[in-house]
N, CA, C and O of each residue as an XYZ file, in Angstrom:
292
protein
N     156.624    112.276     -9.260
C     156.933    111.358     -8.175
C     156.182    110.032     -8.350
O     156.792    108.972     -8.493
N     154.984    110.106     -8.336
C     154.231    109.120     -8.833
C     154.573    107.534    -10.025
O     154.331    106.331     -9.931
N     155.334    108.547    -11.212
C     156.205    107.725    -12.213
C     157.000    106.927    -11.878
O     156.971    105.752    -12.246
N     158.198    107.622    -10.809
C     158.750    107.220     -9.909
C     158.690    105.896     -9.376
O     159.449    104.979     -9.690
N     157.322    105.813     -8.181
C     157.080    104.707     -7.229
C     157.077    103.892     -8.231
O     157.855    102.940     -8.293
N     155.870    104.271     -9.481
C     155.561    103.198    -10.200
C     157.023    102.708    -11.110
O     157.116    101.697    -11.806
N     157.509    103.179    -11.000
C     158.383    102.510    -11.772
C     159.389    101.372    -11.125
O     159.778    100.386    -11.752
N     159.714    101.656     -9.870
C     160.115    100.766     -8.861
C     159.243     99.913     -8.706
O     159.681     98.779     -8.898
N     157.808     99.973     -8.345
C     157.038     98.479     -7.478
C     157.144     97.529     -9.132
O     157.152     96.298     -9.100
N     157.229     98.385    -10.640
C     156.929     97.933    -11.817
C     158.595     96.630    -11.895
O     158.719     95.409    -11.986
N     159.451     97.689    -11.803
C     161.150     96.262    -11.508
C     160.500     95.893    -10.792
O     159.537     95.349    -11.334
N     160.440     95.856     -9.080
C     160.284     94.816     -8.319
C     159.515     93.430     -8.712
O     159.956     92.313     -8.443
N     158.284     93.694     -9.400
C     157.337     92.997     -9.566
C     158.033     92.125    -10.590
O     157.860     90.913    -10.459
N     158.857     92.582    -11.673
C     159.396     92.433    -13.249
C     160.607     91.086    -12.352
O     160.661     89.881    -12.598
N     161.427     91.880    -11.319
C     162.099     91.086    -10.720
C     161.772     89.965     -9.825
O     162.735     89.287     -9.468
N     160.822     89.694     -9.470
C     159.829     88.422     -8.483
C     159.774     87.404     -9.773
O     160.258     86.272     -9.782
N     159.131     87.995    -10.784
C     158.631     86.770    -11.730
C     159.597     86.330    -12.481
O     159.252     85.751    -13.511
N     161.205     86.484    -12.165
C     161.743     85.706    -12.589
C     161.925     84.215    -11.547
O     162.569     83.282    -12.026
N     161.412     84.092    -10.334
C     161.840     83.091     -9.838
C     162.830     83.051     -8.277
O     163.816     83.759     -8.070
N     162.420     82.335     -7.602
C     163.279     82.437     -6.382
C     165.078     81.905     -6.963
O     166.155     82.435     -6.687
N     164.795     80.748     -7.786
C     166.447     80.327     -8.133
C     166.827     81.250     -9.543
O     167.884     80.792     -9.977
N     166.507     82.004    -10.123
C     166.916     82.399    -10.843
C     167.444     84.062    -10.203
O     168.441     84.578    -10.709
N     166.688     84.782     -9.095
C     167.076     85.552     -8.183
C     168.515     85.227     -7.751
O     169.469     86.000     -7.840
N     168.537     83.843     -7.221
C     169.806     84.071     -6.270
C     171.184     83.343     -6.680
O     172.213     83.243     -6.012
N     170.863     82.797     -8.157
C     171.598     82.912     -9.202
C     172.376     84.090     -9.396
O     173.593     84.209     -9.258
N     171.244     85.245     -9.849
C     172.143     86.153     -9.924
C     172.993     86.927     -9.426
O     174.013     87.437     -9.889
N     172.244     87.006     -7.937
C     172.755     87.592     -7.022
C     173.954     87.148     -6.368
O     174.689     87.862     -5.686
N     174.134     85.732     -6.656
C     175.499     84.987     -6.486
C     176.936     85.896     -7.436
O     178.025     86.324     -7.052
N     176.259     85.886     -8.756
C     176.957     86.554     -9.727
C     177.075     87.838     -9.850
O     177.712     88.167    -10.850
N     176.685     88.711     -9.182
C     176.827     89.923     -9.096
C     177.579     89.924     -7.592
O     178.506     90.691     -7.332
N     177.184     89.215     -6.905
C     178.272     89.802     -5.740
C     179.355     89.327     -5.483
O     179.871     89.514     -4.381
N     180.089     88.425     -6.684
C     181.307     88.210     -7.046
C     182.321     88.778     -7.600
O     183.505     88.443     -7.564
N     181.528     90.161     -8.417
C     182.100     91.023     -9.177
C     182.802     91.971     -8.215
O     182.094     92.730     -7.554
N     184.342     92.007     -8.049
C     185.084     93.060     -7.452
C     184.922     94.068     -7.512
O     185.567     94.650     -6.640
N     184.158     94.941     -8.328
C     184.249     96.625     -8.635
C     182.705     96.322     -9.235
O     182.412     95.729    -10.274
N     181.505     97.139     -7.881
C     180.388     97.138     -8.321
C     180.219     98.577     -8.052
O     180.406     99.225     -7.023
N     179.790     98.945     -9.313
C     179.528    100.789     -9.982
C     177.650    100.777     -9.077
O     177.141     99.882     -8.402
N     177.300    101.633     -9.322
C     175.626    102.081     -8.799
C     175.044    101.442     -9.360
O     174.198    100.897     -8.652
N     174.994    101.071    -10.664
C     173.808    100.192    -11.277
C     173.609     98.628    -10.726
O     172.517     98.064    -10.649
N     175.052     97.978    -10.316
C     175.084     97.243     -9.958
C     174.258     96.769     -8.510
O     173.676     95.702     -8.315
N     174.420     97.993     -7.520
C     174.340     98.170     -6.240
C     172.795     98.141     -6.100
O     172.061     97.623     -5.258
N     172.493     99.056     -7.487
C     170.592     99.112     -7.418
C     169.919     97.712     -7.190
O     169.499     97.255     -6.127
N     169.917     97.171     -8.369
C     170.092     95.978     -9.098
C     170.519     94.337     -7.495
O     169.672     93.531     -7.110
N     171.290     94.374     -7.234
C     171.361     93.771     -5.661
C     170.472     94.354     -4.795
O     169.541     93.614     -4.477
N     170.471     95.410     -4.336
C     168.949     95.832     -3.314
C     167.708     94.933     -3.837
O     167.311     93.944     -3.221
N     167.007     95.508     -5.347
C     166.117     94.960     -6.003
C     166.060     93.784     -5.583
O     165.210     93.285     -4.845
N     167.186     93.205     -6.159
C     167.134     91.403     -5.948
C     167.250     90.853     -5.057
O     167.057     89.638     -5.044
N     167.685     91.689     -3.738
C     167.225     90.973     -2.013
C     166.212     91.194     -1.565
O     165.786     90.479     -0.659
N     165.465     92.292     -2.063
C     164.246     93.101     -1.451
C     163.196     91.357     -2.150
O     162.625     90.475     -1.509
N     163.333     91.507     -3.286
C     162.396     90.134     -4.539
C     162.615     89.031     -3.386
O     161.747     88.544     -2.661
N     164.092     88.744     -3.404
C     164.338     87.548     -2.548
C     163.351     87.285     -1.160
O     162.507     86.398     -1.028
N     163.723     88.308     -0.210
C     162.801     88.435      0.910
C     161.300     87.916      0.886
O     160.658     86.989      1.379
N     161.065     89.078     -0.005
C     159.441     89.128     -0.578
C     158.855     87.603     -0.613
O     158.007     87.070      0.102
N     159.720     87.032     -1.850
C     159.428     85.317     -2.339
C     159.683     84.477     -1.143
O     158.952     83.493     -1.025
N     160.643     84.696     -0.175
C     160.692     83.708      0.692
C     159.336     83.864      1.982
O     158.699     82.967      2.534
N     159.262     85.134      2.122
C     158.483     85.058      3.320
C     157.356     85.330      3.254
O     156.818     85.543      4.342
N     156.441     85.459      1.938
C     155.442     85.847      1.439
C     155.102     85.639      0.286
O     154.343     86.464     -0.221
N     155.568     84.413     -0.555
C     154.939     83.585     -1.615
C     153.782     84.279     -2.189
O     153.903     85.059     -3.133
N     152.724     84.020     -1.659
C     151.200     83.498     -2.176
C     151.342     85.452     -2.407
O     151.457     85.776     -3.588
N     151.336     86.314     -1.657
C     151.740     87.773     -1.993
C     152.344     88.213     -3.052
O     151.887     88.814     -4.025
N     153.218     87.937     -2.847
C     154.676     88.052     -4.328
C     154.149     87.698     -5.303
O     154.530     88.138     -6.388
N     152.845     86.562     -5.183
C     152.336     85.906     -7.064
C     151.051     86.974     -6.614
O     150.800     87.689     -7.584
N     150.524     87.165     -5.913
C     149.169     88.098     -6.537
C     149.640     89.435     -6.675
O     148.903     90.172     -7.330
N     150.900     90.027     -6.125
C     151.257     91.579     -6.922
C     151.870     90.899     -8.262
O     151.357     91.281     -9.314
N     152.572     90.249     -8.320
C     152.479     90.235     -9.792
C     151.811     90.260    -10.920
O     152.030     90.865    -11.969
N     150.527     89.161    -10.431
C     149.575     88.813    -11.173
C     148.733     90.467    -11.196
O     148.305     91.030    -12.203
N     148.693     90.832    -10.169
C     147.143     92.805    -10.474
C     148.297     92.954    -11.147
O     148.023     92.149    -12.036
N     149.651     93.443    -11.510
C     150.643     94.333    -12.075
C     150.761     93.911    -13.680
O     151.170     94.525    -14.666
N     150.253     92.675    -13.501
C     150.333     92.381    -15.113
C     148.741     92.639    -15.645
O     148.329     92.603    -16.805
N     148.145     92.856    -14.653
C     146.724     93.256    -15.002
C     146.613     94.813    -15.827
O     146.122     95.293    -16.849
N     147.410     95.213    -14.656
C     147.071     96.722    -14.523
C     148.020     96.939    -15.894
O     147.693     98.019    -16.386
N     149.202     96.224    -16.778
C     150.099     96.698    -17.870
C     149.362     96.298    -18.826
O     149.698     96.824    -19.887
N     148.389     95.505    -18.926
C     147.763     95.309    -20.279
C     147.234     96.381    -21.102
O     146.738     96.130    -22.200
């Protein structure tokens, strides 16, 4: 279970440091696509959950990134 969490907060974090406009870039482009399978669906959660995060909690969103790249070295 553990592997698990970590492997989610590990995307989330992977997904923040691309950027607030590069987020909703994509997310433009993925929710244009007529026929979205599960991976797709994951993948949009991820990238609204990032979105949220970056908009309403900046200075947060860069220091989990920053311990998470600590903690992968």
């Amino acid at each position: 279970m553990k592997d698990r969490i970590m492997r989610s907060v590990n995307r989330d974090a992977r997904t923040m440091r691309l950027g607030l406009p590069a987020i909703q870039a994509e997310i433009k482009k993925l929710e244009s696509q007529k026929k979205k399978d599960r991976s797709v669906k994951k993948r949009l959660e991820r990238l609204y959950a990032a979105q949220q995060h970056l908009i309403n909690s900046p200075k947060e969103s860069k220091s989990l990134v920053n311990q998470l790249k600590e903690i992968n070295k």
